[in-house]
N, CA and C atoms as a LAMMPS dump frame, in Angstrom:
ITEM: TIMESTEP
0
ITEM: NUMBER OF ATOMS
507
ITEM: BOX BOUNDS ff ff ff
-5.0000000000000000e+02 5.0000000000000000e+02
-5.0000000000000000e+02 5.0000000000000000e+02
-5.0000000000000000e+02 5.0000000000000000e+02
ITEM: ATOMS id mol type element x y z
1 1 1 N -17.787 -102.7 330.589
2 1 2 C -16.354 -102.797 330.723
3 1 3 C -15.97 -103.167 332.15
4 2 1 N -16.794 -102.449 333.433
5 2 2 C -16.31 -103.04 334.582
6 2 3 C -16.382 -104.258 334.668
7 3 1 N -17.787 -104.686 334.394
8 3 2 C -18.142 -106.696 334.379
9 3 3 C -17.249 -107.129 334.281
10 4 1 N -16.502 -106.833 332.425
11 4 2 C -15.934 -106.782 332.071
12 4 3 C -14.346 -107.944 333.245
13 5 1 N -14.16 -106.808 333.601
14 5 2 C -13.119 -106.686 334.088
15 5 3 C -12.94 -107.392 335.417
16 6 1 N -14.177 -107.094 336.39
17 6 2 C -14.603 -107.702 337.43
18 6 3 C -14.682 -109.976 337.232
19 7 1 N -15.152 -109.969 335.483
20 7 2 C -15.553 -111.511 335.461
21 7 3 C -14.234 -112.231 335.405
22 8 1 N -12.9 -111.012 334.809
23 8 2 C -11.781 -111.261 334.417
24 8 3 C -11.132 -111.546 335.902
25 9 1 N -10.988 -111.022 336.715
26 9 2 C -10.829 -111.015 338.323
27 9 3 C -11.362 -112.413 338.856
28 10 1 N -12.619 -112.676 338.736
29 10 2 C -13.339 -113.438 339.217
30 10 3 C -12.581 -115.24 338.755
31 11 1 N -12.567 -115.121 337.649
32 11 2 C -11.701 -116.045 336.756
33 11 3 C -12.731 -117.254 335.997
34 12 1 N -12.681 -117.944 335.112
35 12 2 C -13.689 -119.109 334.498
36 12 3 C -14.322 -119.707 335.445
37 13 1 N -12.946 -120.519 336.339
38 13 2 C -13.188 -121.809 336.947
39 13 3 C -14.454 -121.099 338.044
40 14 1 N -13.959 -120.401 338.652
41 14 2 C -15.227 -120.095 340.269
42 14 3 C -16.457 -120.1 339.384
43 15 1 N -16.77 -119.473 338.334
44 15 2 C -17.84 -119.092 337.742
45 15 3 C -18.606 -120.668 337.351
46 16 1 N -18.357 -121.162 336.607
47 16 2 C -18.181 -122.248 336.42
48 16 3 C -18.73 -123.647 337.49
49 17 1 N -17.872 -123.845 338.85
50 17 2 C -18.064 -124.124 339.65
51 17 3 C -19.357 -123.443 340.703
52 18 1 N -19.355 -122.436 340.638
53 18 2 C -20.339 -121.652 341.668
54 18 3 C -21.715 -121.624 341.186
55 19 1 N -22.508 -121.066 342.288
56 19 2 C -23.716 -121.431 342.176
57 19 3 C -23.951 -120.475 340.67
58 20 1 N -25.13 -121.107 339.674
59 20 2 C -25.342 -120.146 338.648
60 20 3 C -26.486 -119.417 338.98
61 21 1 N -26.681 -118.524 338.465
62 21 2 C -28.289 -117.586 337.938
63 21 3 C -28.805 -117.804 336.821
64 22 1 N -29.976 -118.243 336.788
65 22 2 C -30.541 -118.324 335.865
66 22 3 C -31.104 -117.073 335.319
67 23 1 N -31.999 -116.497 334.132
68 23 2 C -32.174 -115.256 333.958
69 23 3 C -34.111 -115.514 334.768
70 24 1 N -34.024 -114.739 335.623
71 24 2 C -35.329 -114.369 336.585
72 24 3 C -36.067 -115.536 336.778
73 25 1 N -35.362 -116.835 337.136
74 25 2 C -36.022 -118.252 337.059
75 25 3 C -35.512 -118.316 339.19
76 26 1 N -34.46 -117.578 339.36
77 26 2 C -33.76 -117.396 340.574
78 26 3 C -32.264 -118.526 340.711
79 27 1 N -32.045 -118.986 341.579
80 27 2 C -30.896 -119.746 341.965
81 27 3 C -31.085 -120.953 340.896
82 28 1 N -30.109 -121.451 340.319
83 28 2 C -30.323 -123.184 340.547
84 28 3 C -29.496 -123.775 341.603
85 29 1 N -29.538 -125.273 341.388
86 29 2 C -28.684 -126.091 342.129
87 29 3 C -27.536 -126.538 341.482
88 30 1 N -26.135 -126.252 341.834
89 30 2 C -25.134 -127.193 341.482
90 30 3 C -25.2 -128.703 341.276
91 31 1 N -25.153 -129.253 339.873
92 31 2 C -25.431 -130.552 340.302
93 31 3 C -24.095 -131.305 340.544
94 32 1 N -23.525 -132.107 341.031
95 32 2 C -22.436 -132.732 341.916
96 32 3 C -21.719 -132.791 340.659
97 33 1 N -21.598 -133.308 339.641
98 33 2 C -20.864 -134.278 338.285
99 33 3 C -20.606 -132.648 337.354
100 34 1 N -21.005 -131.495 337.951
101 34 2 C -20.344 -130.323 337.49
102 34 3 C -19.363 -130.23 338.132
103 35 1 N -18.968 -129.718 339.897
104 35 2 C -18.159 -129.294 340.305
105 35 3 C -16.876 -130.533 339.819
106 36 1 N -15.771 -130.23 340.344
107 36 2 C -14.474 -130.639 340.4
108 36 3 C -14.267 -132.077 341.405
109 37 1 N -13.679 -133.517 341.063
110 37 2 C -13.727 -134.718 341.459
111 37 3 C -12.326 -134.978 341.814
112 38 1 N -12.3 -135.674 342.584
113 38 2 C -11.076 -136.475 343.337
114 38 3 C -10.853 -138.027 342.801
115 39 1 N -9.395 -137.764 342.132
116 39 2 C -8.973 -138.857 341.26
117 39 3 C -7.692 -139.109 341.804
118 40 1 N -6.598 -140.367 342.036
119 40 2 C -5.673 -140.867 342.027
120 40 3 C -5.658 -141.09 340.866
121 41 1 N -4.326 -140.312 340.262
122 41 2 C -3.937 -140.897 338.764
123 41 3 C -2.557 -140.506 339.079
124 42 1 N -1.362 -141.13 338.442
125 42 2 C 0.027 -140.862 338.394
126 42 3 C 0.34 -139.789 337.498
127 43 1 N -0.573 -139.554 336.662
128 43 2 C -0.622 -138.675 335.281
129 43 3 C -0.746 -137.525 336.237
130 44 1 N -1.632 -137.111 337.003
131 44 2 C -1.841 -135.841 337.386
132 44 3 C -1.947 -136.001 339.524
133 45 1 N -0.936 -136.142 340.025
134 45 2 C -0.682 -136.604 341.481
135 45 3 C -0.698 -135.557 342.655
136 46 1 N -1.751 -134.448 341.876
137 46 2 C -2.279 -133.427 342.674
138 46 3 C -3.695 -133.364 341.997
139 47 1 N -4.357 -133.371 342.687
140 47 2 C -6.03 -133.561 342.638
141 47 3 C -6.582 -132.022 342.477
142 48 1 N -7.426 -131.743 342.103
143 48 2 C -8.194 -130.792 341.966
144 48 3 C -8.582 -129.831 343.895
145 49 1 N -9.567 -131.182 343.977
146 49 2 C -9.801 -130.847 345.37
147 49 3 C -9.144 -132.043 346.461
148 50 1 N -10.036 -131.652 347.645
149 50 2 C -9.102 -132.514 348.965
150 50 3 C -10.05 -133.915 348.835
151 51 1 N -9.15 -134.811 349.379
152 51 2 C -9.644 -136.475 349.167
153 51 3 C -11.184 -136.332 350.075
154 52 1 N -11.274 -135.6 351.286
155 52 2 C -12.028 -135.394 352.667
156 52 3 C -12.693 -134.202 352.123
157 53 1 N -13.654 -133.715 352.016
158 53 2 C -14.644 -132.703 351.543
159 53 3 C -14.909 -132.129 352.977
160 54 1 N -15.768 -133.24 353.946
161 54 2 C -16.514 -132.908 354.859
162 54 3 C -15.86 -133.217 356.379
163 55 1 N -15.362 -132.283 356.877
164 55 2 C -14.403 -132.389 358.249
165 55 3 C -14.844 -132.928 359.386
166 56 1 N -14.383 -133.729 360.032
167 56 2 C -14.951 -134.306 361.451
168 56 3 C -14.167 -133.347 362.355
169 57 1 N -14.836 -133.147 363.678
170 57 2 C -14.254 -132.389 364.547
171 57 3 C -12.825 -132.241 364.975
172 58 1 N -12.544 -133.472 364.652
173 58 2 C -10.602 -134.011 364.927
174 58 3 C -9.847 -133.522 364.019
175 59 1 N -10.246 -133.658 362.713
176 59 2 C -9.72 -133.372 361.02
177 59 3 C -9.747 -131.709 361.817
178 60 1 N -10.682 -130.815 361.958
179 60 2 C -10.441 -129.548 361.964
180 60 3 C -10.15 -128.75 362.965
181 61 1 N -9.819 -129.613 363.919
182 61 2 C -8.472 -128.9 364.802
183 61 3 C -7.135 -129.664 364.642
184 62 1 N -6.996 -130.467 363.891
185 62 2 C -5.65 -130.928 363.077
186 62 3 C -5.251 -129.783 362.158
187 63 1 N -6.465 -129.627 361.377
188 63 2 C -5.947 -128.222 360.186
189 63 3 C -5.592 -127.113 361.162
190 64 1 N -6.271 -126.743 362.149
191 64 2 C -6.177 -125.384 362.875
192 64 3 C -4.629 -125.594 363.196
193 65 1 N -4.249 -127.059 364.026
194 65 2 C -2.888 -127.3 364.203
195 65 3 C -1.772 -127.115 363.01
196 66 1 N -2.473 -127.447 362.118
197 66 2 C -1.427 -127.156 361.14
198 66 3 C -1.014 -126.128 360.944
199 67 1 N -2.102 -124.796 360.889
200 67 2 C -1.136 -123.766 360.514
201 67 3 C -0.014 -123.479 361.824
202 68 1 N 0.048 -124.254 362.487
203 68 2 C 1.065 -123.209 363.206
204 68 3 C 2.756 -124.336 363.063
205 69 1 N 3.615 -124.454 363.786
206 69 2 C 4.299 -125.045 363.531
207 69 3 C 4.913 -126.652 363.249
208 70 1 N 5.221 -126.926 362.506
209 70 2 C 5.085 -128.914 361.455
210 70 3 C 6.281 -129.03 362.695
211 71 1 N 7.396 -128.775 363.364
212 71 2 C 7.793 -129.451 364.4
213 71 3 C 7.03 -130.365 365.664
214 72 1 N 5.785 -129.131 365.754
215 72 2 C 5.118 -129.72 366.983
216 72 3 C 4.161 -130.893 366.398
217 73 1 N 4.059 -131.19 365.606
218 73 2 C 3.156 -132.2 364.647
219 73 3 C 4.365 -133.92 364.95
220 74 1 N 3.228 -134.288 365.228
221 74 2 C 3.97 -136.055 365.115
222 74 3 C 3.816 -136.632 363.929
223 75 1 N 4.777 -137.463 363.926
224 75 2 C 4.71 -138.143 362.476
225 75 3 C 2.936 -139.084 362.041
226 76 1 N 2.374 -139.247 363.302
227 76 2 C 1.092 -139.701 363.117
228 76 3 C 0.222 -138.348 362.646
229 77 1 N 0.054 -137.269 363.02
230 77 2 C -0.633 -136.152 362.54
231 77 3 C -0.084 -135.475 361.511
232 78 1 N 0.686 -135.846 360.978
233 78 2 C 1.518 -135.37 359.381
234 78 3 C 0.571 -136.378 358.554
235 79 1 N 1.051 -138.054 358.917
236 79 2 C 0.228 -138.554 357.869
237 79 3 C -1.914 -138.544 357.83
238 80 1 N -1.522 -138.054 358.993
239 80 2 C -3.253 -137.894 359.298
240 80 3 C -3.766 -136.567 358.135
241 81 1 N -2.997 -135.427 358.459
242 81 2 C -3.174 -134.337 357.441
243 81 3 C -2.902 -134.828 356.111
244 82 1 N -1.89 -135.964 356.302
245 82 2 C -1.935 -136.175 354.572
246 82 3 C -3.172 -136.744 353.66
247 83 1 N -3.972 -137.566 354.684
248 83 2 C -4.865 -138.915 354.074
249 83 3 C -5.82 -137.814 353.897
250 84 1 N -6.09 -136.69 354.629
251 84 2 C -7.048 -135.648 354.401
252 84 3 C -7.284 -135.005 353.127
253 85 1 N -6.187 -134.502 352.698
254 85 2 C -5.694 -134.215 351.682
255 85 3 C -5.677 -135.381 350.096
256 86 1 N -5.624 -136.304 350.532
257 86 2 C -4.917 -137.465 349.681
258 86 3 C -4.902 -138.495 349.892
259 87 1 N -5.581 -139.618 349.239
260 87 2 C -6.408 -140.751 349.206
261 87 3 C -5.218 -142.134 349.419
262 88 1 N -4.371 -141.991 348.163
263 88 2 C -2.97 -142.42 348.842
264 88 3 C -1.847 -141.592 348.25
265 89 1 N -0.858 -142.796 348.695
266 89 2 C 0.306 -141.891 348.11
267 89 3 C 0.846 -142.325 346.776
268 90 1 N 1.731 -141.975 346.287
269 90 2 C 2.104 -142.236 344.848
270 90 3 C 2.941 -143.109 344.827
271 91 1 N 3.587 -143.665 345.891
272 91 2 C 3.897 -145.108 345.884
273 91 3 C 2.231 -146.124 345.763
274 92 1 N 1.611 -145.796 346.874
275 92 2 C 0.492 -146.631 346.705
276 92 3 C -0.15 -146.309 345.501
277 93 1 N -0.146 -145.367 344.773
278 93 2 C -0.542 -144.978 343.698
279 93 3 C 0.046 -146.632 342.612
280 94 1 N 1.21 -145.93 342.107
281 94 2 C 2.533 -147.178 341.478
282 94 3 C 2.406 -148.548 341.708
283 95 1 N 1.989 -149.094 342.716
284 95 2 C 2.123 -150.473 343.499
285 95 3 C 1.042 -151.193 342.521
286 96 1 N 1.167 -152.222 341.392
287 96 2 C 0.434 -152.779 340.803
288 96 3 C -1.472 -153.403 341.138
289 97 1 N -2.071 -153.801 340.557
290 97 2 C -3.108 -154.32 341.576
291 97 3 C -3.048 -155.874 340.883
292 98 1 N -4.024 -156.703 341.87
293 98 2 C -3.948 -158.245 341.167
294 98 3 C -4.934 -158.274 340.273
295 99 1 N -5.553 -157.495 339.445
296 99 2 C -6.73 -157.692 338.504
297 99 3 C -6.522 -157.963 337.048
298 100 1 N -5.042 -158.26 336.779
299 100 2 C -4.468 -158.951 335.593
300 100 3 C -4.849 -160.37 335.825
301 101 1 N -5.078 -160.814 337.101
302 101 2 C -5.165 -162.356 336.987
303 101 3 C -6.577 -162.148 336.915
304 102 1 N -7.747 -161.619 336.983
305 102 2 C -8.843 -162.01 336.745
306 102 3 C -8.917 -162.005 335.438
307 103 1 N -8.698 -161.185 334.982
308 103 2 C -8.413 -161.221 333.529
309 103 3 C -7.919 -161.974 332.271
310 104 1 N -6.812 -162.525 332.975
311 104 2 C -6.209 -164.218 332.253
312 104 3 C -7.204 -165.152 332.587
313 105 1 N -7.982 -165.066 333.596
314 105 2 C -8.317 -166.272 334.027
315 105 3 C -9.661 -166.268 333.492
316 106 1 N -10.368 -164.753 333.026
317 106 2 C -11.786 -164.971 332.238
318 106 3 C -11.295 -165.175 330.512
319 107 1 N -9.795 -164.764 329.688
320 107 2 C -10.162 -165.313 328.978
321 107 3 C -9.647 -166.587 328.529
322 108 1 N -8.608 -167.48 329.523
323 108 2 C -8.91 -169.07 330.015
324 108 3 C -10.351 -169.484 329.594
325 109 1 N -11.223 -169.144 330.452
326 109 2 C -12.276 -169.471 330.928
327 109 3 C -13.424 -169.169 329.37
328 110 1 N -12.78 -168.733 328.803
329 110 2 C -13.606 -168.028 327.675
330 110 3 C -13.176 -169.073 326.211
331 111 1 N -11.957 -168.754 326.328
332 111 2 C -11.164 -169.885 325.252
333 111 3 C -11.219 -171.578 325.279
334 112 1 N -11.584 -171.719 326.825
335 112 2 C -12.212 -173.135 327.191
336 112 3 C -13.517 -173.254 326.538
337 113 1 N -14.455 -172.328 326.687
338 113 2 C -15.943 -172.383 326.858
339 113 3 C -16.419 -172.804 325.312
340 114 1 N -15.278 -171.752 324.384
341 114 2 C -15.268 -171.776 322.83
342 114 3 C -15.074 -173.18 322.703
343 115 1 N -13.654 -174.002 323.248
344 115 2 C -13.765 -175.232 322.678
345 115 3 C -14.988 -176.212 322.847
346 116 1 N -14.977 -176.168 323.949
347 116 2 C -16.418 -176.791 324.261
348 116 3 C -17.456 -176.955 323.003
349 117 1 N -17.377 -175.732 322.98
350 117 2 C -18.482 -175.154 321.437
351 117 3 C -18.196 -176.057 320.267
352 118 1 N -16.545 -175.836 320.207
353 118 2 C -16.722 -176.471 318.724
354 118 3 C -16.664 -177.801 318.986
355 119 1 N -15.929 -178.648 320.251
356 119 2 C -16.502 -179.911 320.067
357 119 3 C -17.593 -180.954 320.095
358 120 1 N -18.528 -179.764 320.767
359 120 2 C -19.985 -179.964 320.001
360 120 3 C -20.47 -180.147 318.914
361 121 1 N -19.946 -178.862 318.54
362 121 2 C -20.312 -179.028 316.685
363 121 3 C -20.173 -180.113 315.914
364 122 1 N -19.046 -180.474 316.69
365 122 2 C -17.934 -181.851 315.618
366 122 3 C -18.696 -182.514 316.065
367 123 1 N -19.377 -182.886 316.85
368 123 2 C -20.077 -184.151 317.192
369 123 3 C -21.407 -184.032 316.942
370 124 1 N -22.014 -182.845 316.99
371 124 2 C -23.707 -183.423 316.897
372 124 3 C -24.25 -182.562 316.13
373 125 1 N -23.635 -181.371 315.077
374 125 2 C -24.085 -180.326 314.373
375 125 3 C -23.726 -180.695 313.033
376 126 1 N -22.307 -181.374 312.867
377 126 2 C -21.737 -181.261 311.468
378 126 3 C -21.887 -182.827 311.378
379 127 1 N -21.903 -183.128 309.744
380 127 2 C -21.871 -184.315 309.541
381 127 3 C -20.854 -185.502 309.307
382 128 1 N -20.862 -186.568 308.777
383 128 2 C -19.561 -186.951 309.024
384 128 3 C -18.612 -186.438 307.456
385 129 1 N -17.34 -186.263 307.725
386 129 2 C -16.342 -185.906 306.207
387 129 3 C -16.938 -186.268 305.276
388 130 1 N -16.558 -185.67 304.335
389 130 2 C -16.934 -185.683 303.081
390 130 3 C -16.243 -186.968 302.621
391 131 1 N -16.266 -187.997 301.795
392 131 2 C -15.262 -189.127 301.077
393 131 3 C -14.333 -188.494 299.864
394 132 1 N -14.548 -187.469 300.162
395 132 2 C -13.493 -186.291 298.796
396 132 3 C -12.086 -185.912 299.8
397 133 1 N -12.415 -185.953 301.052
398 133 2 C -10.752 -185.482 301.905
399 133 3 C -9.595 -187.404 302.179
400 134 1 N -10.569 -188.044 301.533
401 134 2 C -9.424 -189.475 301.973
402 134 3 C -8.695 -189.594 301.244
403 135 1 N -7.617 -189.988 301.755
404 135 2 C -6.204 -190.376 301.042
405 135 3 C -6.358 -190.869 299.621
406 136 1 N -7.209 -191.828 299.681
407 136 2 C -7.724 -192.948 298.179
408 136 3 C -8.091 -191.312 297.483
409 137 1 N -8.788 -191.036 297.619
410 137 2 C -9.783 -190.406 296.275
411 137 3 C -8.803 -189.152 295.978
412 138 1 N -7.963 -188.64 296.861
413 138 2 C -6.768 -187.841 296.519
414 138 3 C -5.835 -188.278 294.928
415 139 1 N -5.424 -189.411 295.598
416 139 2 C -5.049 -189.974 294.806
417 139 3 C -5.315 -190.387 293.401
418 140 1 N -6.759 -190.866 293.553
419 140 2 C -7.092 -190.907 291.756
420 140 3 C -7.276 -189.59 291.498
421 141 1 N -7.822 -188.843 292.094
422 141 2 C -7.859 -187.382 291.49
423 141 3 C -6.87 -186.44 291.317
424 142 1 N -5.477 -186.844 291.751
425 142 2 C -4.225 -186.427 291.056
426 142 3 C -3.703 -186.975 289.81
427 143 1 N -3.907 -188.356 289.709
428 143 2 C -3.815 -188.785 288.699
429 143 3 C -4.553 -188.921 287.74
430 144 1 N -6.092 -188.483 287.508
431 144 2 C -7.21 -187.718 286.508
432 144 3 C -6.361 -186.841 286.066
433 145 1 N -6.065 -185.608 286.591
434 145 2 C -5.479 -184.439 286.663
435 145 3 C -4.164 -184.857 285.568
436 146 1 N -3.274 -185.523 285.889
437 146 2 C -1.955 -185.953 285.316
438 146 3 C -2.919 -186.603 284.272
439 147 1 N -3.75 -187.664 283.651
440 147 2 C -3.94 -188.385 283.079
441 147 3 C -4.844 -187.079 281.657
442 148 1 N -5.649 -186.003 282.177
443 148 2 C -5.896 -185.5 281.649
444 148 3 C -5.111 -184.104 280.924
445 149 1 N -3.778 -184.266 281.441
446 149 2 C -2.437 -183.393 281.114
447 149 3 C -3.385 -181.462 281.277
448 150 1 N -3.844 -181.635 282.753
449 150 2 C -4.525 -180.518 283.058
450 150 3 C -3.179 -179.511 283.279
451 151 1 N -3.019 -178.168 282.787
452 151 2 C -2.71 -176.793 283.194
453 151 3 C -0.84 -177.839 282.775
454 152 1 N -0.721 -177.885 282.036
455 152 2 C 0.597 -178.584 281.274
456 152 3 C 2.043 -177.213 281.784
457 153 1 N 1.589 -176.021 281.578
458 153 2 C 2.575 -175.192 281.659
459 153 3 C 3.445 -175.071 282.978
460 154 1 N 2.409 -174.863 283.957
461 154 2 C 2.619 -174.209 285.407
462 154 3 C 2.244 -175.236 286.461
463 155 1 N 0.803 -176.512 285.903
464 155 2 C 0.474 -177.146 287.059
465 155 3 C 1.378 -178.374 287.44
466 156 1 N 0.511 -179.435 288.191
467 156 2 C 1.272 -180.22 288.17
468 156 3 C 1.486 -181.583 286.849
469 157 1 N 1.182 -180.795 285.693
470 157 2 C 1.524 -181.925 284.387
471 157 3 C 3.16 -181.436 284.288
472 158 1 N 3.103 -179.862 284.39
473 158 2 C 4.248 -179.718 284.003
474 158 3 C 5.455 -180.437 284.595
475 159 1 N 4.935 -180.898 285.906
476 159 2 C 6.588 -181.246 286.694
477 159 3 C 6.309 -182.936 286.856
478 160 1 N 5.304 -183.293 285.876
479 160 2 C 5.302 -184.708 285.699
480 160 3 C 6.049 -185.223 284.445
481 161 1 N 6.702 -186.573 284.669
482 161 2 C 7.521 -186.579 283.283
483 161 3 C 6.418 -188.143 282.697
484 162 1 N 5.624 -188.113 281.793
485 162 2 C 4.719 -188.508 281.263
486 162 3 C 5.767 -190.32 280.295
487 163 1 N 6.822 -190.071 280.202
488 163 2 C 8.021 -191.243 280.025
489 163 3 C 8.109 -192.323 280.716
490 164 1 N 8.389 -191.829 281.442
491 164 2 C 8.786 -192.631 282.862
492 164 3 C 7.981 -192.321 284.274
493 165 1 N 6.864 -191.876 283.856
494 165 2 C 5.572 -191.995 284.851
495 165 3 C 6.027 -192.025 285.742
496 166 1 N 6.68 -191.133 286.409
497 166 2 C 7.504 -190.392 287.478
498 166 3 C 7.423 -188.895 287.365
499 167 1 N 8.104 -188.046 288.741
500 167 2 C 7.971 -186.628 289.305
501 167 3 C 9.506 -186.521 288.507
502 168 1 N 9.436 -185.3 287.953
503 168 2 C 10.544 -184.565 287.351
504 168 3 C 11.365 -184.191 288.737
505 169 1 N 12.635 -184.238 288.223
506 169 2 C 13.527 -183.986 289.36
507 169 3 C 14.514 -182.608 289.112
């Protein structure tokens, strides 16, 4: 019940994050892609952790400066504490990028490449038309069709007038 109570204190996340125990194997190692990552997203414009993990000597007497009063801070050491903190800002976040044009321009480049393809085909894969798509052979073979009074009800016999060897009007 104390554990208990103590793991309840302690909370998921530290546990989670912190080093584990194995059972009598001793420590392991945290591996990196467990702990918590630093993302710019507009969806969520507070990060887990700080953009800067690892402090340079300047960064941590800036923080020491910070705690004491943001008057004595210049507008250059405000945004210095900020970039520390935060990779950009949520304007720079918002601000579009140009990688829509690579994008039009590979599938340009893609929709070109296809034609290419098929006017290959047309030329050195496929053979030449069939003599069944020319105008002529259309023709007698509509009039087979009419001559043989094919599908009389619905096709085209029906809207032929067989009299006057003419199209019904």
């Amino acid at each position: 019940m104390l554990a208990t109570r103590a793991l309840r204190l302690v909370g998921k996340r530290a546990i989670s994050t912190s080093v584990c125990v194995r059972g009598g194997h001793g420590v392991a190692k945290v591996e990196e892609y467990t702990l918590p990552a630093y993302f710019d997203r507009r969806e969520s414009p507070l990060p887990e952790v700080s953009y800067v993990r690892n402090l340079s000597p300047e960064q941590q007497s800036l923080k020491e400066k910070e705690k004491g009063s943001w008057a004595a801070l210049s507008n250059e050491e405000k945004v210095a504490l900020y970039r520390i903190s935060f990779n950009q800002s949520f304007a720079e976040m918002n601000h579009g990028s140009s990688e829509w044009k690579t994008v039009v321009g590979g599938m340009f480049f893609l929709i070109g490449l296809t034609g290419l393809v098929v006017l290959w085909q047309r030329k050195y894969v496929y053979g030449p038309v069939p003599h069944t798509f020319d105008a002529e052979y259309k023709e007698k073979e509509l009039q087979r069709v009419l001559d043989m009074r094919m599908n009389p009800i619905e096709g085209f016999a029906s809207k032929w007038d067989y009299e006057n060897k003419q199209w019904k009007k």
